[in-house]
N, C-alpha and C positions, 0 to 999 in steps of 0.2 A: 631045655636050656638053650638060650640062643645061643646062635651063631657066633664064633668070634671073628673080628672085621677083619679086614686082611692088611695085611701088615702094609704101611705106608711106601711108595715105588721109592726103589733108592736105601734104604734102610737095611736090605737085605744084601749089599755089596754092588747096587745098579750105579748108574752112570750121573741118578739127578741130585742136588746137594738138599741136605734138608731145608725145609720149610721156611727155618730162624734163617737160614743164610740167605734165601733169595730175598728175603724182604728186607734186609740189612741191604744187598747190592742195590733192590730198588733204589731205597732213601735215599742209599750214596748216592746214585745218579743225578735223582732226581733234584738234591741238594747242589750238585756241582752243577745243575742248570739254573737254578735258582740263584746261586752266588756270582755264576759269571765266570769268566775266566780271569785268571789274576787276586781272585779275590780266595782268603782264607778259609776255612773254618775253622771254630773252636775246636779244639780237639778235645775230646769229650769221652773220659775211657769208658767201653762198654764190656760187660759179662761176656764170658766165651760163651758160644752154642752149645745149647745141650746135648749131651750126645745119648744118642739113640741106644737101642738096648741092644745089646751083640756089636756096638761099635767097638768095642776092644780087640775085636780082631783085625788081621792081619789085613786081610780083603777090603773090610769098611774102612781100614785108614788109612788104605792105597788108594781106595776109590776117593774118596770125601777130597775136593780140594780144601789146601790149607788157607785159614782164615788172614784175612788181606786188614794190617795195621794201617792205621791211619797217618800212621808217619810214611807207609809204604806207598801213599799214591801219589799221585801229579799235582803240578801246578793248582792252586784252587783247592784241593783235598777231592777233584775226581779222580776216577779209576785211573791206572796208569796202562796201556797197550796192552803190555802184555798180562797183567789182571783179568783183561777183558776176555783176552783169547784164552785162556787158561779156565776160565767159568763161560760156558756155551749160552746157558740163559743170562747171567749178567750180560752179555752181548746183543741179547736177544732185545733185553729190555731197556739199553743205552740206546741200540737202532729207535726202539720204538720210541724212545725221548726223543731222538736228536731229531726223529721224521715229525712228530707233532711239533717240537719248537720249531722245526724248518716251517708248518703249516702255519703257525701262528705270525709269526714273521711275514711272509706274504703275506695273509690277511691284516695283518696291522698297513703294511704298505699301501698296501688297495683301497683299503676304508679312508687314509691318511690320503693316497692320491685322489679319491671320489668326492671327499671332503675341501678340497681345495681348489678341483674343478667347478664344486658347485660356490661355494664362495666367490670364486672367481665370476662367473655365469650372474650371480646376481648382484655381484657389486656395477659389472658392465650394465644390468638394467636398471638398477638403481641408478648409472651416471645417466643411461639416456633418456628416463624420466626427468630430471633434472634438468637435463640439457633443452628439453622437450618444453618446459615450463620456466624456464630461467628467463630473463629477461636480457637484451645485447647487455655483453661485458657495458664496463664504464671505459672510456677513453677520453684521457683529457689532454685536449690541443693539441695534438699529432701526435702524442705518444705510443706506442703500442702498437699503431697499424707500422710503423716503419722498421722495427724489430725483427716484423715475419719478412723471410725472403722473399721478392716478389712482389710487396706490396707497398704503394707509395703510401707515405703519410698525407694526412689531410690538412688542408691551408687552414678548417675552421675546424670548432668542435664538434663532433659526433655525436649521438644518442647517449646519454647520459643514464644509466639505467636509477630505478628508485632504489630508496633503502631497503635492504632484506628485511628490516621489519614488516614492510608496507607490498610486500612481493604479494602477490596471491597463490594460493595454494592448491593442489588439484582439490576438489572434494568442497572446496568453500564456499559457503551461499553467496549471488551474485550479493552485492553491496545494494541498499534500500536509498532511496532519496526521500526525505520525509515534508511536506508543503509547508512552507513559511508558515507560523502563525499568524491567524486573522489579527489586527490591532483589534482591543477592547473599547472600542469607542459608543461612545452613550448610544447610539442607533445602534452597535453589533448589540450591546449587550439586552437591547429592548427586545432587537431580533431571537434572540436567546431563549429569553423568557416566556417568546410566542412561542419556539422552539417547546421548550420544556413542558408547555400547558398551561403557563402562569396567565395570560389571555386568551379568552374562548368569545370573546362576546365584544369584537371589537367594531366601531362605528368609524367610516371611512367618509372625509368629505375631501370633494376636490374641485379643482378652478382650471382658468384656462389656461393657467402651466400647463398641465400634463398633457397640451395638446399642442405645442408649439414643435416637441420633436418631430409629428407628423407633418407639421406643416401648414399645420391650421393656427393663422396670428390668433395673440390675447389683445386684450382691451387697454390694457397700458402701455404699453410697452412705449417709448419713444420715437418718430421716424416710421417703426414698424405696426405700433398698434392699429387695430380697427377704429378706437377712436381720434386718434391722430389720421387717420382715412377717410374717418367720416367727416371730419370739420372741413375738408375740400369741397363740399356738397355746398353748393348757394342755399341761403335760405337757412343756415343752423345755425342759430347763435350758441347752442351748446352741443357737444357732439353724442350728446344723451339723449338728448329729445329722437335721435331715430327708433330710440326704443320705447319711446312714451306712447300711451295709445291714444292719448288725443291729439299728438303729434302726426301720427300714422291716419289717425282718421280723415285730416284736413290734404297730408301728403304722404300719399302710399309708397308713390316712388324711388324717393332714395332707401329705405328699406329692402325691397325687391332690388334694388340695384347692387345691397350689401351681399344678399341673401343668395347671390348667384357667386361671392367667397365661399358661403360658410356651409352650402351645400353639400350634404356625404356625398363621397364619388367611391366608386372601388380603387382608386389613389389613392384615397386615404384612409392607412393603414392602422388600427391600435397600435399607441406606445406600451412600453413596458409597465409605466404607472396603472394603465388600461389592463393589464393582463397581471397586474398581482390582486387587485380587485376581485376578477375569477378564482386564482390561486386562493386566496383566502374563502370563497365561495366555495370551491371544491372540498375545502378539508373543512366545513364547518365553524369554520373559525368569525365567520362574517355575519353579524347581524342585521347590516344595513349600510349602503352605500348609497349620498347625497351627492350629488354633481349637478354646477352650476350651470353646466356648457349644454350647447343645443346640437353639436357635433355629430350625436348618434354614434360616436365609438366607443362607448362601454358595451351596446348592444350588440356594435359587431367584433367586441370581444369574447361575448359570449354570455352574459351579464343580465337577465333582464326583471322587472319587476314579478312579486314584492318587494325583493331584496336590492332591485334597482328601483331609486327615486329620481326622477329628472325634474330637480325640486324650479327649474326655471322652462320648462317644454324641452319639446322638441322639432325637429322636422319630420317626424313619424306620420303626424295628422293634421290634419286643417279643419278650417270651422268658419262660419258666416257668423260676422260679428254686430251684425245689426240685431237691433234690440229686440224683437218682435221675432226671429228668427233661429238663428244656432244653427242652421244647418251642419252636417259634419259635409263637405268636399272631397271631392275627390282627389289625392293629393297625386295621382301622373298629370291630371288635368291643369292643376295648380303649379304647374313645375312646366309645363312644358308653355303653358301664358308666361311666366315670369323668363324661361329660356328663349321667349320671341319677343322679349321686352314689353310685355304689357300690362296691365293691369288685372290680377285674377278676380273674377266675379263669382257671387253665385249662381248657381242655375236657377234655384227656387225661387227667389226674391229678387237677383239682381244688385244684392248689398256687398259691400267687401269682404274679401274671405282671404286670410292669413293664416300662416301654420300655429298651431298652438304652442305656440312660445310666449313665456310671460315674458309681459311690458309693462312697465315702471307705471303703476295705476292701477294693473289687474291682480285680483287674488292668486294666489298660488295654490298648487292641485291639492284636490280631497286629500290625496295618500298623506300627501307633507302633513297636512294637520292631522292626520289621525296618529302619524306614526312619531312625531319630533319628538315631542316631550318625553315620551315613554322609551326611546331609543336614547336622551340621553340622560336618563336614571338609569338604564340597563346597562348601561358599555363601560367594561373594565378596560377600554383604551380608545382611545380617539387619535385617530392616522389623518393628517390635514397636509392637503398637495395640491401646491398650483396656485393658491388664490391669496388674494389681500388684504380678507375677511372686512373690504368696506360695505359687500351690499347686506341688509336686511331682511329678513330674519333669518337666513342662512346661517349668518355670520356669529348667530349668537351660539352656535352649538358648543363651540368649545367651555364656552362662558358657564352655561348650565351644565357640565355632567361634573359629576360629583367630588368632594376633596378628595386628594389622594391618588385621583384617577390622572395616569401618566396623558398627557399629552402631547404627542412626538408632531413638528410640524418639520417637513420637505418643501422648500422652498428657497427661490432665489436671492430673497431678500425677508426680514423679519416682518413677523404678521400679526395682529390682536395683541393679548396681552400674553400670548403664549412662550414659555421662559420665566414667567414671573414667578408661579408656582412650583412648589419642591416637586420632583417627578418629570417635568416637563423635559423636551428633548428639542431641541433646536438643530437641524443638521440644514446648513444654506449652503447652493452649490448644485450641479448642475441636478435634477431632476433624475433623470436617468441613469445617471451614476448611482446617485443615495436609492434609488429602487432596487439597483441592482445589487447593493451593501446590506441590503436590509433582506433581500432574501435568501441572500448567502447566508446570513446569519442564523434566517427560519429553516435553513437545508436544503432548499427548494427551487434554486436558484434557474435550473431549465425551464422553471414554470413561467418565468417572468423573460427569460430570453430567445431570441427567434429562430 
């Protein structure tokens, strides 16, 4: 048989109240810190404690404090003093309330003071970022500077700050400037289409425009031309005949006398027209390049046969033009008679010898006829710069390439029949401008400038 437990402390006549009573004085407490001071409670009747077994006697209900009505306490419905003192642990357990509300108290303050330090702490950063990024107040016409002690107001007006909308912000990408649009004009948008690949096979002729920027006269020009130069020469009833070669045969000399203009020098430099030629050579886009001029600056642009025709010579080479002969000359030897003013001879025969440059009488080179016709039934575009298209059979290219096929002319003034046909492109105006328009347009636009 077990053990019987042992009788509960206090139950037996001791000193502590039962069980029901301490947890009653708890609640009370702990209610009368809940409500506050001043504040009620419901009064709420509750069952007496049970009393214990042998509480009938004399001992247990001299020990047992008497139970505490609710009508009998304080203020609020807590203990009243002497309740408190009268039951040792209700005191016990008031202390231990009142010491945890004291603790909680403090801690609400601290959290409450920590919390208002740090708000404080970052509103101050928050103003000096602000202040840091904010743009000068606005002040308008002395207003404002004269307010603060100390400082005089201003005769004019001050920095005017911009709208807050327009303020910039930390964190915001710098602002972008985006490039004017190109105008869509009939030469951008040709350039375009070279651009895209819509032309791969395009046929270039040019004249003695594209060589005027360098500094080398053309043949019309008024005042300036070579032909208006050359009618100063006694002896020419027309200022053609110095390129005639039965002219040249009877009188050599004002020829050589031209020839020491239109000599290449390292002065003179490829124009831009001269270096998009290249440009379209580099990227495949060029089938063939016609030029009238005897200049030698498409070669030292960089330019040279097959893809270069120098459909009228050049000063590259020289040749004895007596019938029975052809010698090729030496062309330092030939250059340095003409720079001592004299008449260049050959060695071998002693007959006249000229650069090969064609003259109004003589055929024009193998290449031109092998390659003309066939160059323009090939060319999905024909590029025509500098020239007047009076001389023959240059002049017919445009004329022969195919319907449909665009033909853009660059030039100072209108030329052939080009414009007449749907496609065609007319841009008149300075040369090296409309070069520099057109290769803006292909994207390439370094290739053509220096």
């Amino acid at each position: 048989m077990a053990d019987p437990l042992p009788p509960p402390v206090g139950n037996d006549g001791g000193d502590a109240p039962p069980p029901c009573a301490i947890a009653d004085d708890a609640a009370d407490t702990l209610e009368a810190l809940t409500l506050g001071a001043g504040a009620k409670a419901p009064a709420v009747p509750r069952p007496p404690p049970p009393r214990a077994p042998g509480a009938e006697t004399a001992g247990a209900a001299a020990a047992a404090p008497p139970p505490v009505a609710p009508s009998d306490r304080g203020p609020g419905g807590a203990l009243a003093p002497d309740d408190i003192a009268a039951n040792p642990i209700s005191a016990a357990v008031a202390a231990a309330a009142a010491a945890a509300a004291a603790a909680t108290s403090a801690a609400a303050a601290a959290a409450e003071a920590a919390t208002s330090a740090a708000v404080t702490t970052a509103a101050a950063a928050a103003q000096g970022t602000a202040d840091a990024v904010r743009p000068p107040p606005r002040v308008e016409d002395g207003a404002g500077a004269a307010d603060t002690p100390g400082i005089a107001a201003p005769t004019v007006a001050a920095v005017v700050s911009p709208p807050a909308l327009g303020r910039p912000r930390v964190g915001d990408p710098p602002p972008t400037t985006r490039p004017a649009p190109v105008p869509s004009t009939p030469l951008t948008l040709f350039g375009r289409a070279i651009r895209a690949g819509r032309y791969r096979r395009l046929v270039v002729l040019t004249g003695a425009g594209v060589s005027t920027a360098a500094g080398v006269p053309d043949f019309r020009s008024p005042t300036a031309g070579l032909y208006d130069c050359i009618s100063r020469f006694a002896g020419l009833d027309d200022p053609t005949d110095v390129f005639c070669i039965d002219f040249f045969r009877r009188q050599p000399a004002p020829f050589f006398a031209l020839a020491r203009q239109l000599w290449p020098s390292a002065a003179v430099r490829p124009t831009r027209a001269h270096r998009l030629g290249k440009a379209l050579a580099d990227r495949g886009l060029l089938r063939r390049l016609y030029t009238q001029n005897i200049d030698g600056l498409d070669r030292a642009a960089g330019l040279h046969p097959p893809l270069l025709i120098e459909a009228h010579g050049s000063f590259a080479t020289a040749s004895c033009i007596a019938k029975r002969c052809g010698a090729t000359a030496d062309v330092a030897a030939v250059r340095a008679a003409v720079d001592a003013g004299t008449v260049p001879r050959c060695e071998a025969c002693g007959g006249l010898v000229k650069h090969d440059i064609v003259f109004f009488g003589e055929p024009l080179p193998p290449a031109f006829h092998a390659a003309f016709e066939g160059d323009a039934r090939a060319a999905d575009a024909v590029l025509v710069m500098g020239t007047s298209l009076r001389v023959q059979p240059v002049a017919l290219l445009p004329e022969l390439v195919r319907s449909g096929v665009p033909r853009v002319l660059l030039n100072r003034d209108p030329a052939g029949d080009i414009g007449e046909r749907p496609g065609d492109v007319l841009a008149l105006g300075d040369i090296e401008s409309l070069v520099v328009e057109l290769a803006t347009a292909c994207g390439w636009a370094e290739a053509v400038l220096e």
